[in-house]
C-alpha positions in Angstrom: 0.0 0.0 0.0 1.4 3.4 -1.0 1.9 6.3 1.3 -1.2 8.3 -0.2 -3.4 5.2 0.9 -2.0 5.2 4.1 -2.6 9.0 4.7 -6.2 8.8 4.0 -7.0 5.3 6.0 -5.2 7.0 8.7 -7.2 10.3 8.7 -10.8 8.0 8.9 -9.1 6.9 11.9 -7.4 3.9 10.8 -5.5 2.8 13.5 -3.1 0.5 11.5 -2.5 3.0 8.3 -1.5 5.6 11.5 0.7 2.7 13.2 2.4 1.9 9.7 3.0 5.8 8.4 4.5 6.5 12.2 7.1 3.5 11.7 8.0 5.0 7.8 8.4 8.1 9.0 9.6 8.1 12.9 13.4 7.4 12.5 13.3 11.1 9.7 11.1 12.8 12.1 13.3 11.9 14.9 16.8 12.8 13.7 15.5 16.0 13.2 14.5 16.8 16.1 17.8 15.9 17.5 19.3 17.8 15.2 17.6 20.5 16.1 17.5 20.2 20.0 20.9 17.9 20.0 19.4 16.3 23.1 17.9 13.0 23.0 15.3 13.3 25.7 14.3 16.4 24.4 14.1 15.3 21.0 12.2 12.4 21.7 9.3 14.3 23.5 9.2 16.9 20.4 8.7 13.5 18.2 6.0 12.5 20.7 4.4 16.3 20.3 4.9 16.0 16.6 3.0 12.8 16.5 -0.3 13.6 18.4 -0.3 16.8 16.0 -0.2 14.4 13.3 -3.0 12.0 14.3 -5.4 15.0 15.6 -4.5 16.7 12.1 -4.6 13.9 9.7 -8.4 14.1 9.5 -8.0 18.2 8.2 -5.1 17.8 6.1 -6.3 18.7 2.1 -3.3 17.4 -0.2 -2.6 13.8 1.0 0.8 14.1 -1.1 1.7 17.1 0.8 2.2 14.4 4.0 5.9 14.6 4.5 5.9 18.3 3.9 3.5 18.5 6.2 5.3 16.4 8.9 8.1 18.0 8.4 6.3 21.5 9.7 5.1 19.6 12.7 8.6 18.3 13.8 10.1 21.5 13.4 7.6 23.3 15.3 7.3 20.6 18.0 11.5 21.1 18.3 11.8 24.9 18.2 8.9 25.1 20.8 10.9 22.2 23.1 14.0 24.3 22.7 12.0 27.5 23.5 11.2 26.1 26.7 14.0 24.7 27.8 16.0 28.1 26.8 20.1 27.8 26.8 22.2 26.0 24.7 22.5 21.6 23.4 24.9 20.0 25.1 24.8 16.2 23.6 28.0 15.7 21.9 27.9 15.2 18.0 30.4 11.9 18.5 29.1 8.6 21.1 31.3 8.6 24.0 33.1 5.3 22.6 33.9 7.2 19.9 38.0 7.3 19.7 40.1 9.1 17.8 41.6 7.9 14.7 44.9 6.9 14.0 45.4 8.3 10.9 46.1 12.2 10.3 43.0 12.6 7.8 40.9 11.0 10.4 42.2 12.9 13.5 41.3 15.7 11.3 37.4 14.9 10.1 37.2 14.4 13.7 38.5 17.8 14.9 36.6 19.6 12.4 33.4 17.6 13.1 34.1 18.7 16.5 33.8 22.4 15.7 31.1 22.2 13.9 29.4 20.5 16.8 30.5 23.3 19.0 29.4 26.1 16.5 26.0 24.4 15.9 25.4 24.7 19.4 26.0 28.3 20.0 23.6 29.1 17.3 19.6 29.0 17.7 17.3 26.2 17.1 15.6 28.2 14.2 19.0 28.8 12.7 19.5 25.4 13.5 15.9 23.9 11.7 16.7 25.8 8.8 20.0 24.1 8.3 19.1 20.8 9.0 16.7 21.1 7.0 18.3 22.0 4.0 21.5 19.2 4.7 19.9 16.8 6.8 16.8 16.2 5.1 17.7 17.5 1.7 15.3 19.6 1.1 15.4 22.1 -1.2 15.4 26.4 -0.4 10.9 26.5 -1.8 10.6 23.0 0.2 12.2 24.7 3.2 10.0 27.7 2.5 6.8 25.6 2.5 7.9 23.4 5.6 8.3 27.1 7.6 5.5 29.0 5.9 7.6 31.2 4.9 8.1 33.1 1.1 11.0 31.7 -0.7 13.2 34.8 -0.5 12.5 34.8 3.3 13.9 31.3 3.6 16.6 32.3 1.5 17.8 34.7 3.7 17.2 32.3 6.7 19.4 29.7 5.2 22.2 32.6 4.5 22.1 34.1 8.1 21.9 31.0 9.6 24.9 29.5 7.5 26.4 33.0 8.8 26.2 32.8 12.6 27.1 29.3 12.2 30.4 30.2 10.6 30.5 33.3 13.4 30.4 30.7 15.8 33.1 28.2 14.5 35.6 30.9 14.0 34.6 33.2 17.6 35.4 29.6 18.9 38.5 28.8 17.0 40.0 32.0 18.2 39.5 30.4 21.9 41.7 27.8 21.0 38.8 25.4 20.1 37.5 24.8 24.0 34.5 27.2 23.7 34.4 27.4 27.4 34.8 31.1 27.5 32.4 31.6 24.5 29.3 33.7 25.9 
């Protein structure tokens, strides 16, 4: 059964078509939230928010096709609202705690820099933050973006470019610390 099926079993109130569209699309919906929030806890109750905002709008959405659009929106929402109320700053690292460094140079390296960029995507905000992953997480495109935000294209334009900005602020503000970031305000 395709997707479009599934949407509109789910919005008579199918319970299975729901159950089956949640497991397709959980695992997306759920990276970027942490993306977004780079907690998992966090994350996980924005996936939970997201969800119930699916089911109780299911039965009012008008384009069936427009589903992961639509999801997308939610998740977004449900994240930048989590992250409004929890105010400050992620904290999860980027790499597991097993993670080791590698033994050769080029590896030592990818680590370092995925390092920064960890650090720098924490200092900036989760809106900056949903944009982005939006665009290289999910692979959406600048009018996608613009739809998933509600937003006009140009304005997501210029979302993506200041966000791609303050994250570069922050990677460089960070590297002139000497790449701890603890004195980074």
């Amino acid at each position: 059964m395709d997707q479009r099926e599934l949407v509109l079993r789910a919005a008579g109130g199918d319970h299975q078509a729901f159950d089956a569209l949640v497991r397709a699309a959980s695992n997306r919906l759920y990276g970027i939230a942490w993306r977004i929030l780079r907690d998992q806890y966090l994350a996980e109750d924005a996936l939970q928010q997201a969800l119930m905002a699916i089911w109780n709008g299911l039965p009012k959405l008008r384009d069936p096709d427009r589903f992961d659009a639509w999801t997308y929106r939610l998740i977004v929402r449900a994240a930048t609202a989590e992250a409004r109320r929890r105010g400050g700053t992620p904290t999860s690292p980027l790499l597991p705690d097993d993670a080791e460094p590698s033994r050769a140079p080029d590896e030592i390296r990818a680590v370092a820099d995925r390092d920064a960029l960890e650090r720098g995507f924490s200092r900036i905000t989760a809106e900056q933050r949903a944009v982005l992953v939006l665009q290289h997480y999910a692979g959406l495109s600048q009018a996608e973006i613009a739809d998933v935000i509600g937003v006009p294209i140009g304005t997501a334009g210029s979302r993506l470019h200041y966000a791609a900005r303050a994250l570069r602020a922050a990677i460089e503000a960070d590297s002139r610390l000497g790449n701890g970031g603890e004195s980074f305000a």
